[in-house]
DSSP file (Angstrom, degrees, kcal/mol; ACC not computed):
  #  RESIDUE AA STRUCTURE BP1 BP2  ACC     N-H-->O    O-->H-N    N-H-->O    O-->H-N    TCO  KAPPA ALPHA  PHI   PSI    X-CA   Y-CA   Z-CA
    1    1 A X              0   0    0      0, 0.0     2,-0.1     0, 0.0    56,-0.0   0.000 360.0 360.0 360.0 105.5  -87.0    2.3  -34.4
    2    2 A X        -     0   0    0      1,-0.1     2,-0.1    54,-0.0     3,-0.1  -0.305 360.0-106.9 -50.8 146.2  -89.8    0.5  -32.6
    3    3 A X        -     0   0    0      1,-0.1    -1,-0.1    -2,-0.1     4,-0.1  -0.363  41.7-111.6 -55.4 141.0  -90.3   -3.2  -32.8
    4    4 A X        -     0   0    0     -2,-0.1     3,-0.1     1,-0.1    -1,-0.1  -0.399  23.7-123.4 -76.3 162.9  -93.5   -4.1  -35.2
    5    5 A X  S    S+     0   0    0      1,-0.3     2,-1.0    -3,-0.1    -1,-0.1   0.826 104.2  54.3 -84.8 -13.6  -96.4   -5.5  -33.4
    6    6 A X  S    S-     0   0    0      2,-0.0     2,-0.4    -3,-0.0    -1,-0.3  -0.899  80.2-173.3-138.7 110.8  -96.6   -8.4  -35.3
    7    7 A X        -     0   0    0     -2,-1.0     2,-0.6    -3,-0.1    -4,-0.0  -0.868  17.9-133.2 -98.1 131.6  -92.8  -10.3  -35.1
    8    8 A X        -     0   0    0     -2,-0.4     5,-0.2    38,-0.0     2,-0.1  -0.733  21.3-122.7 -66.5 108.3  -91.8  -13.2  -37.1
    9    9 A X    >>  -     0   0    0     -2,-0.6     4,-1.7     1,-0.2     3,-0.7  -0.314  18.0-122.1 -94.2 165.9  -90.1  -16.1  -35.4
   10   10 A X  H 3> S+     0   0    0      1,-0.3     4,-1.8     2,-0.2    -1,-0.2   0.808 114.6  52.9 -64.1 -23.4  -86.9  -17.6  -36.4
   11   11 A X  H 3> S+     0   0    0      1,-0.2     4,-1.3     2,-0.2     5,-0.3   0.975 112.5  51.0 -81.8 -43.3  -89.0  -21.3  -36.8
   12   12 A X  H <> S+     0   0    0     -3,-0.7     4,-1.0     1,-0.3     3,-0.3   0.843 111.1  35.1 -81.8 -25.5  -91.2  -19.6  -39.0
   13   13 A X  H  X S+     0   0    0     -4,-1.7     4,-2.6     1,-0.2    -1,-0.3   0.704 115.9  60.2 -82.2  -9.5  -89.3  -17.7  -41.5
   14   14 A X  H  X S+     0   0    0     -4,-1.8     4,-0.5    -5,-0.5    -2,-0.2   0.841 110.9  39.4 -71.0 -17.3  -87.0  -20.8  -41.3
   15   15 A X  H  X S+     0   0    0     -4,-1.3     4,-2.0    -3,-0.3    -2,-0.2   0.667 113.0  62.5 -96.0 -27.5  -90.4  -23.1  -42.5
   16   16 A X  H  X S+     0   0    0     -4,-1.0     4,-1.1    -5,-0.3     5,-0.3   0.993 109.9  32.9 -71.9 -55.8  -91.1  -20.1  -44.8
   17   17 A X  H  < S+     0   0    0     -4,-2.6    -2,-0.2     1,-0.2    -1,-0.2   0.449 113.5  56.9 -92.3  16.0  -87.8  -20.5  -46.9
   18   18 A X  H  X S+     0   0    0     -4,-0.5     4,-1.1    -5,-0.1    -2,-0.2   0.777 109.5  49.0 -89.5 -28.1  -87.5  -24.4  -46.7
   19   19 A X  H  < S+     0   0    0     -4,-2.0     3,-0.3    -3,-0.2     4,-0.2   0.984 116.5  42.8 -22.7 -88.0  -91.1  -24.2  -48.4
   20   20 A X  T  X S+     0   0    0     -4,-1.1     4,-2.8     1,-0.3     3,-0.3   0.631 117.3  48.9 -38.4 -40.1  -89.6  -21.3  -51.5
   21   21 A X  H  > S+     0   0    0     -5,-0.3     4,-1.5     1,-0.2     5,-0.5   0.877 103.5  58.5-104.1 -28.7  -86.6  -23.4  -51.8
   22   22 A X  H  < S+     0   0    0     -4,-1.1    -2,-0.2    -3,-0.3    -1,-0.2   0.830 120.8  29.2 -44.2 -27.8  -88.6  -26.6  -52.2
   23   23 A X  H  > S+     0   0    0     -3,-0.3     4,-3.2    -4,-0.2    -2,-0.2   0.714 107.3  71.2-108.4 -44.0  -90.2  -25.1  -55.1
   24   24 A X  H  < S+     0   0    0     -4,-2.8    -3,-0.2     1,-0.2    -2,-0.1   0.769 105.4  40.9 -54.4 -21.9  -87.6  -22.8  -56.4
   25   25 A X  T  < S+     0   0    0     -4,-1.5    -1,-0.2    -5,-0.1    -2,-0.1   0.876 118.6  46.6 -77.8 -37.7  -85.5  -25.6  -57.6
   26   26 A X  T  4 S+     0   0    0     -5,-0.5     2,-0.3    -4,-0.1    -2,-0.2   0.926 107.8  53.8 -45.5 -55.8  -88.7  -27.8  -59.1
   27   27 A X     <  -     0   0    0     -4,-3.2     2,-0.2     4,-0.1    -4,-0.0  -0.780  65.5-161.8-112.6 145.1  -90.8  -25.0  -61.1
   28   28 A X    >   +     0   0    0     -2,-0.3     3,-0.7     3,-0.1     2,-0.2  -0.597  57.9  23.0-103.3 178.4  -89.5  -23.1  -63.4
   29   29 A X  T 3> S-     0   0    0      1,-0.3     4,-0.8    -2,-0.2     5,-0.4  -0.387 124.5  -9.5  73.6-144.3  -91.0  -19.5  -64.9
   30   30 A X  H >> S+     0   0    0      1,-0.2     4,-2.4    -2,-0.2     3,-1.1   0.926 131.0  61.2 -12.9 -80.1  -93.4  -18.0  -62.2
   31   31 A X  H <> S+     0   0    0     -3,-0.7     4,-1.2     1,-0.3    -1,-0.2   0.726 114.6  29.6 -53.3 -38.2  -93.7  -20.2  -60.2
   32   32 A X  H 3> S+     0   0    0     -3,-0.4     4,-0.5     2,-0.2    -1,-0.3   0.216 111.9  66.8-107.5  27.3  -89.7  -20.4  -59.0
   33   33 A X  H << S+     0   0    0     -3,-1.1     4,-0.4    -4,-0.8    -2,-0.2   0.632 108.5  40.0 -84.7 -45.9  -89.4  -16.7  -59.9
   34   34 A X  H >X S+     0   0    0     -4,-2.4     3,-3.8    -5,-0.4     4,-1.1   0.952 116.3  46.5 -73.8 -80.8  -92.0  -16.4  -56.6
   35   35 A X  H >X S+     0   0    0     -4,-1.2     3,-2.5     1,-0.2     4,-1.6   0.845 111.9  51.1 -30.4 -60.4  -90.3  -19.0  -54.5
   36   36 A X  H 3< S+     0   0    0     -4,-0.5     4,-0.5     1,-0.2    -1,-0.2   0.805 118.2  45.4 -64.4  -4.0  -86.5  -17.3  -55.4
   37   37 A X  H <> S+     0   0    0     -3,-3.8     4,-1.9    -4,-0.4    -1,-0.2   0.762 107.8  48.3 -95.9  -6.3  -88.4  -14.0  -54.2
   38   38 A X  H <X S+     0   0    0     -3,-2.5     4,-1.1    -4,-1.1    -2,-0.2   0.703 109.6  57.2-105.2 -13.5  -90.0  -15.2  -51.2
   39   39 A X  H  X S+     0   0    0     -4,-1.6     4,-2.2    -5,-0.3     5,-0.3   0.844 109.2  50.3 -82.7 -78.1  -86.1  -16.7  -50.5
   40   40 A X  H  4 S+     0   0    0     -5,-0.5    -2,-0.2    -4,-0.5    -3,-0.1   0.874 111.0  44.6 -57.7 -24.7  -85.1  -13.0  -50.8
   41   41 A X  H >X S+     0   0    0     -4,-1.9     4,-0.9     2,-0.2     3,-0.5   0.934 101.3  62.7 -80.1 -34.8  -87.7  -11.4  -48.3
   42   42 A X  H >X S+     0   0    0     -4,-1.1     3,-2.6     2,-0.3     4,-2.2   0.979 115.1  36.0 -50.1 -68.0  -87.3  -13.8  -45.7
   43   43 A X  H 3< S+     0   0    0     -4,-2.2    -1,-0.3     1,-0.3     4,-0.2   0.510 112.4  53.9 -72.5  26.0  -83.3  -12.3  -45.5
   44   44 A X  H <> S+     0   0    0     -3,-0.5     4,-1.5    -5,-0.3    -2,-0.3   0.612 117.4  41.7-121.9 -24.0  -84.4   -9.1  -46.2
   45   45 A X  H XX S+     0   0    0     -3,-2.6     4,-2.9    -4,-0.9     3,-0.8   0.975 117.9  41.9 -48.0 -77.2  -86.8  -10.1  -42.8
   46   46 A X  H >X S+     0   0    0     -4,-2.2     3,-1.2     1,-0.3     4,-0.8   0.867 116.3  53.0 -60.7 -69.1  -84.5  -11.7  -40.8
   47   47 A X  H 3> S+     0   0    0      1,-0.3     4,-1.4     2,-0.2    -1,-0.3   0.616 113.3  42.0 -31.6 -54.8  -81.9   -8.8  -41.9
   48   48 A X  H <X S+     0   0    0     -4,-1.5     4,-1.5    -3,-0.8    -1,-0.3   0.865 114.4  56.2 -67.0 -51.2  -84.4   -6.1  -40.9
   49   49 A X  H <X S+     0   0    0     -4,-2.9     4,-1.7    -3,-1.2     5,-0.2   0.966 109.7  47.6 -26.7 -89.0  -84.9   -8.5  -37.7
   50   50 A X  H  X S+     0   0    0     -4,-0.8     4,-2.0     2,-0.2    -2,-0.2   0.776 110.5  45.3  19.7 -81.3  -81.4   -8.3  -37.0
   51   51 A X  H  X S+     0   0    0     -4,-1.4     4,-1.3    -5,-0.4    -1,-0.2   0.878 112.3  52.5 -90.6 -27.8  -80.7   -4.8  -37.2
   52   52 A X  H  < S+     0   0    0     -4,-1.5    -1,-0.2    -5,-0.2    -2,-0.2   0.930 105.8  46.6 -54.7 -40.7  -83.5   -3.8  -35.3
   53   53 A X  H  < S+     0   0    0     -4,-1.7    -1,-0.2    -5,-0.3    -2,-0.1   0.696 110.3  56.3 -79.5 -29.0  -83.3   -5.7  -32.2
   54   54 A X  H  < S-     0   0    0     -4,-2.0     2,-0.3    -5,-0.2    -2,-0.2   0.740 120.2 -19.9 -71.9 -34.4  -79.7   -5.0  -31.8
   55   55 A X     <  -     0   0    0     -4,-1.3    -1,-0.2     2,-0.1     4,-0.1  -0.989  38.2-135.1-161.7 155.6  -79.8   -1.1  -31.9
   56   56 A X  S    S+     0   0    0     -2,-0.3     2,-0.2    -3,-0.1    -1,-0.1   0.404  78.4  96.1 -81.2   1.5  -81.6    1.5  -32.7
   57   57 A X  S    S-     0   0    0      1,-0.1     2,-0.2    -3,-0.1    -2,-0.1  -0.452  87.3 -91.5 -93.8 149.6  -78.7    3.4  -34.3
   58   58 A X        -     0   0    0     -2,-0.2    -1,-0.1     1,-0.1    -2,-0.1  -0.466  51.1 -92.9 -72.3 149.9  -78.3    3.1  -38.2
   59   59 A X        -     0   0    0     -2,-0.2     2,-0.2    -4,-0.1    -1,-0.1  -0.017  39.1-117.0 -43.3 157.3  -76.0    0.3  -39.5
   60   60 A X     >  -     0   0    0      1,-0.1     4,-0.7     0, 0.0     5,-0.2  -0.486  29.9-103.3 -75.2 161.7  -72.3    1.0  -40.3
   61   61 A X  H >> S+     0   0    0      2,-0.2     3,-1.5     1,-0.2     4,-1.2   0.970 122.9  43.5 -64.3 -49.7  -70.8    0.7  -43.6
   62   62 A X  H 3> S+     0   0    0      1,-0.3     4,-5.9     2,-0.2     5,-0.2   0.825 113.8  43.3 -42.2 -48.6  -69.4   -2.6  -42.2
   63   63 A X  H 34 S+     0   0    0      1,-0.2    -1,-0.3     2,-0.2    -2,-0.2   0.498 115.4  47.2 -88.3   9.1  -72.1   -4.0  -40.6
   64   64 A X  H <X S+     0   0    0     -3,-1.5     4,-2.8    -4,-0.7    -2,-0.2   0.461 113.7  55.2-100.9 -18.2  -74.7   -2.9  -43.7
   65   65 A X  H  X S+     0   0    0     -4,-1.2     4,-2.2     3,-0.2     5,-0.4   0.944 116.0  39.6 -76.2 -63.7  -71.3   -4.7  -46.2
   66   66 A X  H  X S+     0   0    0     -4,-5.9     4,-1.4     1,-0.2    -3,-0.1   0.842 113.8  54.7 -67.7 -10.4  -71.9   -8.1  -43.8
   67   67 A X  H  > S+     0   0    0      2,-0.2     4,-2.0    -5,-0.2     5,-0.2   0.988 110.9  42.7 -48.9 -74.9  -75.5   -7.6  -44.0
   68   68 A X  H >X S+     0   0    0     -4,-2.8     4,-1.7     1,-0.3     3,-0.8   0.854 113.9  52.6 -65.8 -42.7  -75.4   -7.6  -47.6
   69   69 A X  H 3X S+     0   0    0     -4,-2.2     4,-2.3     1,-0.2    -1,-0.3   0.646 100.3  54.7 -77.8   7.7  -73.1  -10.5  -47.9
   70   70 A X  H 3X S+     0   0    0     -4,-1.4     4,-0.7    -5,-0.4    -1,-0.2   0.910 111.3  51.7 -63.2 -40.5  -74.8  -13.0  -45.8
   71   71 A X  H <X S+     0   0    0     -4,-2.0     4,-2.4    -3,-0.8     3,-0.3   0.872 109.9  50.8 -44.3 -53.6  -77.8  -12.1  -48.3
   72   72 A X  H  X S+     0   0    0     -4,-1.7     4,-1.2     1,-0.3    -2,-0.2   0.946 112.8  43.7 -72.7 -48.1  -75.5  -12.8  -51.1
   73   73 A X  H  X S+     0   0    0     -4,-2.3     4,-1.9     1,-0.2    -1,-0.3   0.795 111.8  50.1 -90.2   0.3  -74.4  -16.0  -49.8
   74   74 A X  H  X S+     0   0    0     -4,-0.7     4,-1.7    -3,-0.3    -2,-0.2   0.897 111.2  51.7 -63.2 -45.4  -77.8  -17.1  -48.9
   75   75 A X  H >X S+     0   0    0     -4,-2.4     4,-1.5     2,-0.2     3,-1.3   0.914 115.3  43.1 -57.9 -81.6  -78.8  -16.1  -52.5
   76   76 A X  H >X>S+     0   0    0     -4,-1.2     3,-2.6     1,-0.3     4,-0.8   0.864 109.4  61.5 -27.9 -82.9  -75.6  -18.4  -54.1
   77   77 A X  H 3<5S+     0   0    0     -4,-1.9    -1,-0.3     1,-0.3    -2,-0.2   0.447 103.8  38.1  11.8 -87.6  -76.4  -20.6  -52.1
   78   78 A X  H <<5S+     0   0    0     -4,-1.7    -1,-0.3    -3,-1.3    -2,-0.3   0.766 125.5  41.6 -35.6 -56.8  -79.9  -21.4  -53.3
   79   79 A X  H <<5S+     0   0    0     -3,-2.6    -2,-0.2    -4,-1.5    -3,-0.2   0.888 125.9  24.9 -88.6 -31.3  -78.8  -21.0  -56.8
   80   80 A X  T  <5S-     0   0    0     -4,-0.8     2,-0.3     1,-0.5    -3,-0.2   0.597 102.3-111.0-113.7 -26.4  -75.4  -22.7  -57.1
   81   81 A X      < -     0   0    0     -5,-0.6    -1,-0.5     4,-0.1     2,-0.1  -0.748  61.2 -40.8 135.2 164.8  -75.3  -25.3  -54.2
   82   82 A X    >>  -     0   0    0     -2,-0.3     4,-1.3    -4,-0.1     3,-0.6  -0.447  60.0-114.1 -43.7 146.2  -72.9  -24.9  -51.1
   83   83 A X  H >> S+     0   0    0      1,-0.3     4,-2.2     2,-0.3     3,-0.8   0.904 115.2  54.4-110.9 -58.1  -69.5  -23.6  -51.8
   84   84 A X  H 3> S+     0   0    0      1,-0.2     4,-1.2     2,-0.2    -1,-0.3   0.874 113.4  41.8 -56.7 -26.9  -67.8  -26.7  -50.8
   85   85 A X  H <4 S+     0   0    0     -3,-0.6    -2,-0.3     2,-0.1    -1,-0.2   0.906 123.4  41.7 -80.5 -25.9  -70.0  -28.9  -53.3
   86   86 A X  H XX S+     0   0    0     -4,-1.3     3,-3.0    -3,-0.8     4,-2.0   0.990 116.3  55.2 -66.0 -72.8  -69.5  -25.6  -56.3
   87   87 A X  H >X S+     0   0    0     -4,-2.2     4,-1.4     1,-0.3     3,-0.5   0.826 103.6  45.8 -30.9 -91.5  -66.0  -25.5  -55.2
   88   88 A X  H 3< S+     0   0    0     -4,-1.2    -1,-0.3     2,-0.2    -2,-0.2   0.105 109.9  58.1 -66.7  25.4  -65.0  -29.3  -55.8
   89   89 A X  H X> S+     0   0    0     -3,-3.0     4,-2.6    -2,-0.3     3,-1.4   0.503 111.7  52.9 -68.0 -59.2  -66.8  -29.2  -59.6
   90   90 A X  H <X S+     0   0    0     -4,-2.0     4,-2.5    -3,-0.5    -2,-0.2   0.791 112.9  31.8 -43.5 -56.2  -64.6  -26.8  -59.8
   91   91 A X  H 3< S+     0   0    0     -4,-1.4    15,-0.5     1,-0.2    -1,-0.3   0.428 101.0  69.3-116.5  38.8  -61.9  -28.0  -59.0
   92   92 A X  H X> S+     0   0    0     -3,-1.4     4,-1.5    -5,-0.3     3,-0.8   0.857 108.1  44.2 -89.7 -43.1  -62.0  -31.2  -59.9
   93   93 A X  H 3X S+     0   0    0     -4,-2.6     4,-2.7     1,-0.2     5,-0.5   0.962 108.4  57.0 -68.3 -38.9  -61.9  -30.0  -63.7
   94   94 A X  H 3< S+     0   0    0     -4,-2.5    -1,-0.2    -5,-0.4    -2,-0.2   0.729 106.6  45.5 -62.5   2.3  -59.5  -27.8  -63.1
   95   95 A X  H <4 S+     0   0    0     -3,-0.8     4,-0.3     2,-0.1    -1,-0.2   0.681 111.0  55.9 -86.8 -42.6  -57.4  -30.4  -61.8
   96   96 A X  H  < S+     0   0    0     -4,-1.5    -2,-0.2     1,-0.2    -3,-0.1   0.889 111.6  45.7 -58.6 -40.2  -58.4  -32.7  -64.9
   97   97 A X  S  < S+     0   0    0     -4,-2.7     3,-0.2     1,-0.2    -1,-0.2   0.811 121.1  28.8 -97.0 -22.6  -57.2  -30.2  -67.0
   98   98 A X  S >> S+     0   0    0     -5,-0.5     3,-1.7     1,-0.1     4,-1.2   0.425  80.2 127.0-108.9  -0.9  -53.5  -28.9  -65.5
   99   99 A X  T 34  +     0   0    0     -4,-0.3    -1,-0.1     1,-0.2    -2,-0.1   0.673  68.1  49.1 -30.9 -36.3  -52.8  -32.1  -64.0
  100  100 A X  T 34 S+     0   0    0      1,-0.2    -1,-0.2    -3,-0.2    -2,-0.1   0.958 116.5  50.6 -73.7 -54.0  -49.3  -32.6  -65.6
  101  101 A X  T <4 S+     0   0    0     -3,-1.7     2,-0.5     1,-0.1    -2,-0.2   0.605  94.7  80.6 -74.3 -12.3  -48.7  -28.8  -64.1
  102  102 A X     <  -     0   0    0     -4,-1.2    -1,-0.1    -7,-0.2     4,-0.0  -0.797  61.8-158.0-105.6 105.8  -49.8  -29.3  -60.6
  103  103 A X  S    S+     0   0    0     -2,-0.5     2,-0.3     1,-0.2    -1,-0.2   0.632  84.5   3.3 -47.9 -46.4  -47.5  -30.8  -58.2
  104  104 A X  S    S-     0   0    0      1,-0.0    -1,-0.2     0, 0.0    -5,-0.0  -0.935  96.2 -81.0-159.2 129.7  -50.8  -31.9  -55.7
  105  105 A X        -     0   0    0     -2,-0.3     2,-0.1    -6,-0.0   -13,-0.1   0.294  44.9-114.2 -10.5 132.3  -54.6  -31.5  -56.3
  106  106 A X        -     0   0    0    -15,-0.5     2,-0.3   -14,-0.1     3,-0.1  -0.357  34.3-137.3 -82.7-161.1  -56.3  -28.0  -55.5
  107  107 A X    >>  -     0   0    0      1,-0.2     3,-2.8    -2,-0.1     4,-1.0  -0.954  21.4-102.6-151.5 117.6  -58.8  -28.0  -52.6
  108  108 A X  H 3> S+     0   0    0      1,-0.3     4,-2.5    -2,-0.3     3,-0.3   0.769 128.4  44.7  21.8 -85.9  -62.3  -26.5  -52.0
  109  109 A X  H 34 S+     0   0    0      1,-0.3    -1,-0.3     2,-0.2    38,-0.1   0.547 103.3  56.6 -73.1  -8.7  -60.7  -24.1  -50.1
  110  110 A X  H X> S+     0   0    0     -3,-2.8     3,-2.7     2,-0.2     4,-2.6   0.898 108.6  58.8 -46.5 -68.3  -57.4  -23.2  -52.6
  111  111 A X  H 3X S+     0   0    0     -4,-1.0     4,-2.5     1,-0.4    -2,-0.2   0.894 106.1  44.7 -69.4 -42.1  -60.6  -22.5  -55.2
  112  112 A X  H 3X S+     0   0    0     -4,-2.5     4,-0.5    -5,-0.2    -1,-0.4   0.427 112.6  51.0 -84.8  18.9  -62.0  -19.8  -52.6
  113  113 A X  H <> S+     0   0    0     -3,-2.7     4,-3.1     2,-0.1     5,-0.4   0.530 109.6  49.9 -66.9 -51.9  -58.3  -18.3  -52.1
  114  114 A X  H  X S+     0   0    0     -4,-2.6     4,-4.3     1,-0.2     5,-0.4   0.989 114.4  51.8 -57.6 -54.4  -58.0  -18.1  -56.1
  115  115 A X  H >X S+     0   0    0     -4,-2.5     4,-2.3     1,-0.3     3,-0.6   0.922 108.2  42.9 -36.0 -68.5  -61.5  -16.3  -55.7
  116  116 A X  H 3X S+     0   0    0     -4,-0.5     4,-0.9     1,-0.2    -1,-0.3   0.902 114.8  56.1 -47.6 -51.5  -60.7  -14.0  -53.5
  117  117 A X  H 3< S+     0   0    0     -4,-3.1    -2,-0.2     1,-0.2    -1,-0.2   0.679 117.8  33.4 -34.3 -41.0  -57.2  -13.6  -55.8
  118  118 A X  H <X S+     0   0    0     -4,-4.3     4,-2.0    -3,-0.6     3,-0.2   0.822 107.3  69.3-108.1 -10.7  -59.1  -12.8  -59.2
  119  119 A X  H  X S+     0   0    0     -4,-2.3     4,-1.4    -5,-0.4    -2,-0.2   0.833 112.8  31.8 -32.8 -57.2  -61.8  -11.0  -57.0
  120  120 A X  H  < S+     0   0    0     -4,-0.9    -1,-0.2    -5,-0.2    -2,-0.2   0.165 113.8  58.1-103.5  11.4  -58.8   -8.1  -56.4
  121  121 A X  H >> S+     0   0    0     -3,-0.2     3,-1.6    -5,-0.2     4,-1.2   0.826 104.9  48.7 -79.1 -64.8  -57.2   -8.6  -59.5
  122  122 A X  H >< S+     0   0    0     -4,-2.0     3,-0.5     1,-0.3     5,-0.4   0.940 114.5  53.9 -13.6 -81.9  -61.0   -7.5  -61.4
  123  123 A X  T 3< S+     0   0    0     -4,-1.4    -1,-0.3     1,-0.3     5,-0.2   0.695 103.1  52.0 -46.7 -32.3  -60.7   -4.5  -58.9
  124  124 A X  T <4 S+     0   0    0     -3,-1.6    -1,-0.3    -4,-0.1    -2,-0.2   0.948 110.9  57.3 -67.4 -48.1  -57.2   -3.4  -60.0
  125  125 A X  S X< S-     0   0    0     -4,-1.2     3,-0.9    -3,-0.5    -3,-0.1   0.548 116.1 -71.2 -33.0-174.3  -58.2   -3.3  -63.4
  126  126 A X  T 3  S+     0   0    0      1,-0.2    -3,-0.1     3,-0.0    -4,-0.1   0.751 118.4  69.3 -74.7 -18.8  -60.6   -1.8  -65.5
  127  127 A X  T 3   +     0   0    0     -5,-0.4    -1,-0.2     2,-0.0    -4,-0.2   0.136  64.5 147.5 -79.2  36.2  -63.8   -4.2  -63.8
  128  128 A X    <   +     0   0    0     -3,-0.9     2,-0.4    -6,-0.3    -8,-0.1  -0.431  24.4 174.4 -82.5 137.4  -63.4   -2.3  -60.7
  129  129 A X    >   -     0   0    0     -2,-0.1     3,-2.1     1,-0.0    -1,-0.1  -0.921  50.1-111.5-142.5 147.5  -67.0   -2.3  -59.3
  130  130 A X  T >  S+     0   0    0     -2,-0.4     3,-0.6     1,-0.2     4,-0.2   0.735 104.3  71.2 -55.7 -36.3  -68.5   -1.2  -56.3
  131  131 A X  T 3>  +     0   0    0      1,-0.2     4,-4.4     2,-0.1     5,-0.4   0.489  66.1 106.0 -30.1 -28.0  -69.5   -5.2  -55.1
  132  132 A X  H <> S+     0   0    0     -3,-2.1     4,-2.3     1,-0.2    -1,-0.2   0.864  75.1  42.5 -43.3 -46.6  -66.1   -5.9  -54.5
  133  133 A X  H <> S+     0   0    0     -3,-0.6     4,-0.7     1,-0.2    -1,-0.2   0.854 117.2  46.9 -70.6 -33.9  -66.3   -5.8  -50.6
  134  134 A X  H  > S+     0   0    0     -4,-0.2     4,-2.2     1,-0.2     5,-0.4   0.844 110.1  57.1 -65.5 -44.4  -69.3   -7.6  -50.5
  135  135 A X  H  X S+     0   0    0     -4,-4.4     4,-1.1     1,-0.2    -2,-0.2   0.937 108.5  44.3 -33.9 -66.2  -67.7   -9.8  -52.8
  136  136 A X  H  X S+     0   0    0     -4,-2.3     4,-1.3    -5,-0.4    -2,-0.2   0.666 100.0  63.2 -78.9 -13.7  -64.9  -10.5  -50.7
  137  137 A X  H  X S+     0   0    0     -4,-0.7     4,-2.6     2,-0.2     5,-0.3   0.912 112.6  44.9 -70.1 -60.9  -66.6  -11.1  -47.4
  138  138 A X  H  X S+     0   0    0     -4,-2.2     4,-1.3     1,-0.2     5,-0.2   0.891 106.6  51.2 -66.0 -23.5  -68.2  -13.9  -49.2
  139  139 A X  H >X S+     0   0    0     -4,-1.1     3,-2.2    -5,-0.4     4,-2.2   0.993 113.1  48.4 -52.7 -58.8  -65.5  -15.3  -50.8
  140  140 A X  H 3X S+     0   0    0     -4,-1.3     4,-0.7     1,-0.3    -2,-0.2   0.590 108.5  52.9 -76.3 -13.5  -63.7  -15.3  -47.4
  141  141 A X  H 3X S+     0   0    0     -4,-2.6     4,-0.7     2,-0.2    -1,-0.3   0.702 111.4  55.6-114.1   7.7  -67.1  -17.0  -45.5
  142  142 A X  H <X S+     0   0    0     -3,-2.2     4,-2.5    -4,-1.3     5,-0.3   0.874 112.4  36.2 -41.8 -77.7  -66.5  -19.7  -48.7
  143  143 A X  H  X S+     0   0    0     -4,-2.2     4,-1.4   -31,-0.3    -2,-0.2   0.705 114.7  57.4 -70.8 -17.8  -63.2  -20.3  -47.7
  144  144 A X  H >X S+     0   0    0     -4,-0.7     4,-1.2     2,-0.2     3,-0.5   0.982 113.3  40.3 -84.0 -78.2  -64.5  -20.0  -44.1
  145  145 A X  H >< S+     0   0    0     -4,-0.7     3,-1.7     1,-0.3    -2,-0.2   0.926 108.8  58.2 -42.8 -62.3  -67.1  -22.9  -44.7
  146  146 A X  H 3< S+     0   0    0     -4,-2.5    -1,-0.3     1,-0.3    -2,-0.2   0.872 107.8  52.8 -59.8 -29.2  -64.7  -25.4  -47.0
  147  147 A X  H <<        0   0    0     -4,-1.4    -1,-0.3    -3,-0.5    -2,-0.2   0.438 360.0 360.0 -75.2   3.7  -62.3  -25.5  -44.1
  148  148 A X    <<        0   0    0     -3,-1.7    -1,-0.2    -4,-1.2    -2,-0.1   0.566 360.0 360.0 -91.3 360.0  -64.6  -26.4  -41.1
């Protein structure tokens, strides 16, 4: 795979989705339908950046799995907030609500353990879906994040 003549640098798609995410939370209808798309080409750039500049070989199933969840957690991201701020909603009612059963508070990072936990529970069962792994990378770069 050749390089394109005309490259995009890392300041510009970064100016490109702090623009898209300025607006994708503000307007609704169209208008943050475009912004949450212009959010998805930028990693679907940078992705294609990425795998281009490192090799010429096609991706691996692995490295096309972390591919796709780095996308997926940029995507969350955007829509639900940072994991550690999602996380501790979470489990601050769920804390409200089992208090007499829990011996000490859960933690951010306890809620992405539990994730990961009903993540491969789903899979044993009848929801088993093809997502999981991608699924689980991000769970695991949750739990990654609420412990730094």
């Amino acid at each position: 795979m050749t390089r394109p003549a005309v490259w995009l640098t890392d300041e510009q798609l970064a100016k490109a989705e702090r623009e898209a995410r300025r607006f994708s939370g503000a307007w609704t209808g169209t208008s943050g339908s475009l912004a949450s798309w212009i959010i998805y080409l930028v990693g679907m750039v940078r992705h294609f950046q990425e795998q281009s500049s490192v090799t010429d070989d096609t991706p691996s199933a692995a490295e096309e799995l972390l591919a796709e969840a780095t996308r997926t957690i940029k995507q969350r991201r955007g829509t639900y907030g940072p994991p550690r701020e999602h996380f501790a909603r979470t489990v601050a009612a769920v804390n409200a609500i089992f208090s007499q059963k829990l011996r000490e508070p859960l933690t951010e990072a306890d809620w992405a353990q539990i994730m990961i936990l009903d993540k491969l529970a789903r899979h044993q069962g009848t929801s088993r879906s093809a997502d999981t792994p991608v699924d689980l990378a991000g769970y695991a770069a949750c739990l990654a994040e609420c412990e730094s």
